[in-house]
C-alpha positions in Angstrom: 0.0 0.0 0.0 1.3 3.4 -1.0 2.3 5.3 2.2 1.7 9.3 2.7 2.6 11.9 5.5 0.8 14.9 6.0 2.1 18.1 7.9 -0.6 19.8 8.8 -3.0 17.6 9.0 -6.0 19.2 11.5 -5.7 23.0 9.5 -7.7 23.9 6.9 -6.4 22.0 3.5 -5.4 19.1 5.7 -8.0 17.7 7.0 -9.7 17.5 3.7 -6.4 16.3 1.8 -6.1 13.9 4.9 -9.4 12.1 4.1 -9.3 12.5 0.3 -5.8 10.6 0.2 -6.9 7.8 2.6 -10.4 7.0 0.3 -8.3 7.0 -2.6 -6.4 3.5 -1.1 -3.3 5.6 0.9 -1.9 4.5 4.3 -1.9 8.1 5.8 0.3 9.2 8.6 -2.0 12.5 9.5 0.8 14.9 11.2 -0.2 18.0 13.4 1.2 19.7 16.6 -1.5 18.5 18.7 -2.1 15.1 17.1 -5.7 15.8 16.4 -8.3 13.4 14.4 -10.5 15.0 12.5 -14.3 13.1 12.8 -14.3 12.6 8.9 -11.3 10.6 8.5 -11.4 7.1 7.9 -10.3 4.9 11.4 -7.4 3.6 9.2 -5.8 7.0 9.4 -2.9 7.2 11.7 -2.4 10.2 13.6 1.0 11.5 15.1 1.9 14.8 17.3 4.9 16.6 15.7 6.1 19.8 15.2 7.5 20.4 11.9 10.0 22.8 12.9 11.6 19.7 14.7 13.6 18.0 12.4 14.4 14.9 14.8 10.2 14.7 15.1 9.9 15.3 11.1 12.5 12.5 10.6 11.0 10.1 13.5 7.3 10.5 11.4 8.3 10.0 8.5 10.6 7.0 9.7 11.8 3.5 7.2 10.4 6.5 4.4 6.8 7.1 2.6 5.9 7.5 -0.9 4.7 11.1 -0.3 5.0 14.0 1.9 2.4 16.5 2.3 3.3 19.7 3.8 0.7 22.2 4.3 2.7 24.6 6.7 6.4 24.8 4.7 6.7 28.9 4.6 10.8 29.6 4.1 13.9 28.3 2.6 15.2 26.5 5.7 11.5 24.1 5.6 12.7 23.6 1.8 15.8 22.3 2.7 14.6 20.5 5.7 12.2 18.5 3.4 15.3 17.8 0.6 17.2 16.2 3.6 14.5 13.6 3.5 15.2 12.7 0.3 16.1 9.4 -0.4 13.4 8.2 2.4 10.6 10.2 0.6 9.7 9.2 -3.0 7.7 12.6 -3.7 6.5 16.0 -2.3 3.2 17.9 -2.3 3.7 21.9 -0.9 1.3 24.6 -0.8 2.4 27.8 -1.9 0.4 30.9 -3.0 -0.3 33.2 -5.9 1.7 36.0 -4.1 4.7 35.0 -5.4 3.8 36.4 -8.6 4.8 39.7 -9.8 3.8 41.6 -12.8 6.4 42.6 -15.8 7.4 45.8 -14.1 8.0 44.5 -10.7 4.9 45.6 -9.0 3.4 42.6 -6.5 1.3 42.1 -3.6 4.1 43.7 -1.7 4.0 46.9 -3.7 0.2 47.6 -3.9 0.1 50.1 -0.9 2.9 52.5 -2.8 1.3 55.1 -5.5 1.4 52.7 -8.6 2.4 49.9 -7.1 -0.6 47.6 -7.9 0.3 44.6 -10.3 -1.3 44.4 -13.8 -1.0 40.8 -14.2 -1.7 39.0 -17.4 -5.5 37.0 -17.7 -5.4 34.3 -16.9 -2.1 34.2 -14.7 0.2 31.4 -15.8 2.8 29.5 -14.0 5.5 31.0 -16.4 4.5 34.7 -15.3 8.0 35.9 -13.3 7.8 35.7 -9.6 8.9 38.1 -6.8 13.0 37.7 -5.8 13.4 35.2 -2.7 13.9 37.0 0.3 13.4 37.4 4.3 10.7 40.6 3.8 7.3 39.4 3.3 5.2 36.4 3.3 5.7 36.1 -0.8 9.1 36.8 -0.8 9.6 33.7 1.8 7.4 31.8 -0.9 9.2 32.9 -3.0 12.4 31.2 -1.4 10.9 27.7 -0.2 9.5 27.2 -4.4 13.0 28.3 -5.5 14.9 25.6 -3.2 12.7 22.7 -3.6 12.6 23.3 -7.3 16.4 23.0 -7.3 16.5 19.7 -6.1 14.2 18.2 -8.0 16.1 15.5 -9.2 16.6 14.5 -5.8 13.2 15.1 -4.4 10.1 15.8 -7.1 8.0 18.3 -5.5 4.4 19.6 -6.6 4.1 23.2 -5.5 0.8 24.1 -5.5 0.1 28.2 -5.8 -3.2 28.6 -4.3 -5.0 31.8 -4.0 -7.8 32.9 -1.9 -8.8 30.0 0.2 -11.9 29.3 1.3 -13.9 26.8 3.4 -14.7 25.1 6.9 -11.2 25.9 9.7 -10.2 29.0 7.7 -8.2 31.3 10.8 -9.5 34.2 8.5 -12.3 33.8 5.9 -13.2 36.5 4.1 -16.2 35.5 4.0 -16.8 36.8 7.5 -17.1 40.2 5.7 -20.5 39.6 4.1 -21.9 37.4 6.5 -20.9 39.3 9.4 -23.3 41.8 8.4 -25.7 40.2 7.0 -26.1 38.5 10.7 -26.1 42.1 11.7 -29.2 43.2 10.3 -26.8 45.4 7.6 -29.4 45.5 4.7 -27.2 47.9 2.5 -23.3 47.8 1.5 -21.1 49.8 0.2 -18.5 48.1 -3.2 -15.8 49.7 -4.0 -14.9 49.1 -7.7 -18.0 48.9 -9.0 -18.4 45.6 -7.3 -16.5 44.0 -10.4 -13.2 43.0 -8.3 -12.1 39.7 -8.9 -9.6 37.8 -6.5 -9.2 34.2 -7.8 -10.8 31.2 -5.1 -9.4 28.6 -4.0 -11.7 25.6 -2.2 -9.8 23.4 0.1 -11.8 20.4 -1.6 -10.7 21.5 -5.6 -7.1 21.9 -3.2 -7.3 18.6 -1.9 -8.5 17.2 -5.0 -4.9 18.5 -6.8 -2.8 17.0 -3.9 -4.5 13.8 -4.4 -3.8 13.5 -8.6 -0.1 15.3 -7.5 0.5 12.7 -5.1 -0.1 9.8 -7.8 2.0 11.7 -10.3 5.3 12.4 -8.6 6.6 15.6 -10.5 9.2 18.6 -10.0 7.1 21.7 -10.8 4.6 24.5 -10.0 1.0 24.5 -10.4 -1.9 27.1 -9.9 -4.1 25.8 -7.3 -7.8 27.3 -8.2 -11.4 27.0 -8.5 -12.8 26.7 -12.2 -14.9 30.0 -12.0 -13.8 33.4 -10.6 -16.8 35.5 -9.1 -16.8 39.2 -8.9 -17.2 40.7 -5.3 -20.7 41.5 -6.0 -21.3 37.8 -7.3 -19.9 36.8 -4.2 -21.9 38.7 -1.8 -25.0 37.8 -3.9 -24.3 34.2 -3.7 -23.9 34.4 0.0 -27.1 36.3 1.0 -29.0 33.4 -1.1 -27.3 30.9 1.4 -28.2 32.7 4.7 -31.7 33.7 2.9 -31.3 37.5 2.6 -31.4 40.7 0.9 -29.0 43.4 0.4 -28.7 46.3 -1.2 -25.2 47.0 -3.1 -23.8 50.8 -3.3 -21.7 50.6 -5.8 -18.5 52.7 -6.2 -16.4 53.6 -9.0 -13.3 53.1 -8.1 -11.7 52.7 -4.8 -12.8 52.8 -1.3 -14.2 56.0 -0.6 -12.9 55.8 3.2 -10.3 53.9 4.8 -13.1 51.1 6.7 -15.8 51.8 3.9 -16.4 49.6 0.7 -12.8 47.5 0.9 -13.5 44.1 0.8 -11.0 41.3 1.2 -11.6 41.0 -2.0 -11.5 43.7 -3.6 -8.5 44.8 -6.4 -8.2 47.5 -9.0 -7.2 45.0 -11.3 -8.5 41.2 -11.8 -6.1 38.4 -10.3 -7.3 34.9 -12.2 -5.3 32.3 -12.9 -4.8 29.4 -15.7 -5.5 25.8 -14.7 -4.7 24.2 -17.7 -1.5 23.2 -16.8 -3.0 21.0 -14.1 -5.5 20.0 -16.5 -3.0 18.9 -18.7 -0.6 17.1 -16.5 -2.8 15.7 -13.9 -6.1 15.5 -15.4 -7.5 17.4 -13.3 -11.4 18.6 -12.9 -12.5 21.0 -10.1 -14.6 19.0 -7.6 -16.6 22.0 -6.3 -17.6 25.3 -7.5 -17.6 28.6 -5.1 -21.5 28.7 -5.0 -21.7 25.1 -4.1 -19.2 25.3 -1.2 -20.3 28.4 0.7 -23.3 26.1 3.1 -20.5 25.0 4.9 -18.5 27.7 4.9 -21.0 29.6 6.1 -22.0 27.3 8.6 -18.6 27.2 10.3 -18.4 31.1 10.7 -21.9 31.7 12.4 -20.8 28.7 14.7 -17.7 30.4 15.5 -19.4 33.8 15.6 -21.7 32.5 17.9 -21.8 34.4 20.9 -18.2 35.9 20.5 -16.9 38.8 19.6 -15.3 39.1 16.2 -12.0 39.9 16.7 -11.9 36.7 19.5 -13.1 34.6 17.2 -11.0 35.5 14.5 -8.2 37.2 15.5 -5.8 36.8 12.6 -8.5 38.5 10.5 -8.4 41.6 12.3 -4.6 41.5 12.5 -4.4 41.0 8.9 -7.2 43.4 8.1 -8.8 46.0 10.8 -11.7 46.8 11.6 -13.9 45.2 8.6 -16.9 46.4 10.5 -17.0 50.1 10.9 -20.6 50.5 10.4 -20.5 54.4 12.2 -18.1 54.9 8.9 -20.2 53.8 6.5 -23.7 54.9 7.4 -21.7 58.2 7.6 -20.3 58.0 4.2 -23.7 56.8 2.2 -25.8 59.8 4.3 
């Protein structure tokens, strides 16, 4: 029986990859700090408490060797190189990177886009040959950046799938952008203000199209980079739609053109000058892959999981990396102040 570790196991992409390998016939070693089981997984799964930064714990996990590791949490160069001094006792490697790492042809990124014309005009679709930011200590895409770059140079030592996924959704996400819609729409907000004319589009990603990628990956050992994406790419004002249908609602949209009018009013975490979608026909094309979900049909239990956490909590509790990464998403003195 084909043998796989996964790091990571009890976040977000993991325990969905963790169940999707195990039905497909794999022996899975679920890894995760506090050696959780998630209630979906098949009994067969065998669960271990590790942390990954431990490279004694790593080794001990992965132990006589597996067929494939499956790291959900790699983030630098040194995790790179930690996973290349496997090599020899793992066959393969599945990685998740982002779509940050991409830069347009004048330099501008995700880094830049808070200087005066520093938002990236990237191609459409996005393709994995579009040039990438220069791997570095500075930023979240820049460490990307440095872990792609190092595992990609020892490929013929250790062939490792890095999959670039962009704006993930679903059930366990430490911040869902989702929140922002739903969040008011539990709050009685029946009108909302869109910067951009609503027409922002940020490419999804569903853990279970994710999941469904590691899965093909893992049975197609390969040393290269693939967009990780769902087949359709809604605009912010499709997205909000979509979600007041779930939770049975109706909201008005005040549409801007162009952006935010006020710091805390109309700024999604969605919401770009420019459109960022991305081409999956290279994973079409060398793992036959087909999207397994579309956003519309995934948002139930997304949804679900953010009322449940909401309940009876205070959003920044609940979610605390989402206010880190974005303030106050709620400022509804701002905005009832801005649309008077």
């Amino acid at each position: 029986m084909r043998r796989a570790v996964v790091i990571g196991a009890t976040g977000q992409i993991g325990r969905v990859a963790v169940g999707a390998l195990a039905r497909d016939g794999w022996e899975v070693t679920a890894v995760s700090r506090g050696g959780g089981r998630d209630g979906s997984w098949p009994d067969e799964v065998r669960v271990r408490a590790a942390d990954r930064a431990d490279d004694t714990a790593l080794e001990a996990v992965v132990g006589d060797g597996c067929d494939v590791l499956v790291d959900m949490v790699a983030y630098g160069p040194e995790h790179a190189r930690q996973l290349a001094g496997l090599a020899g006792r793992v066959g393969s490697a599945v990685v998740i990177s982002s779509l940050s790492v991409y830069e347009d042809d004048k330099g501008r990124n995700f880094d830049t886009q808070a200087e005066p014309d520093g938002f990236p005009e990237y191609p459409v679709p996005i393709p994995e040959e579009q040039r990438t930011v220069r791997p570095g200590e500075s930023s979240y895409s820049t460490r990307k950046a440095g872990l792609e770059r190092e595992l990609l140079a020892v490929g013929d030592q250790l062939p490792a799938t890095l999959l670039r996924a962009g704006a993930i959704h679903g059930p366990y996400c430490r911040s869902p952008r989702e929140l922002y819609f739903v969040k008011r729409n539990l709050d009685g907000r029946r009108r909302r203000v869109l910067a951009y004319s609503g027409g922002s589009r940020f490419h999804p990603a569903s853990v279970h199209n994710i999941a469904e990628l590691i899965r093909l990956a893992a049975a197609r050992p390969g040393a290269r980079v693939l967009n990780a994406v769902d087949p359709e790419v809604p605009t912010v004002a499709e997205i909000a739609g979509a979600i007041d249908s779930v939770m049975g609602v109706e909201v008005e949209n005040v549409l801007v053109d162009g952006p935010p009018p006020a710091p805390t009013v109309g700024d999604t975490p969605w919401s770009t000058p420019v459109p960022v979608v991305c081409d999956m026909s290279a994973a079409e094309r060398e793992l036959g892959y087909r999207a397994v979900v579309t956003y519309a049909q995934s948002l139930p239990e997304t949804i679900a999981w953010i009322e449940g956490r909401l309940d009876g909590r205070d959003w920044r509790e609940a979610y605390p990396k989402m206010f880190e990464t974005y303030g106050d998403l709620f400022d509804y003195a701002a905005e009832d102040a801005w649309t008077a």
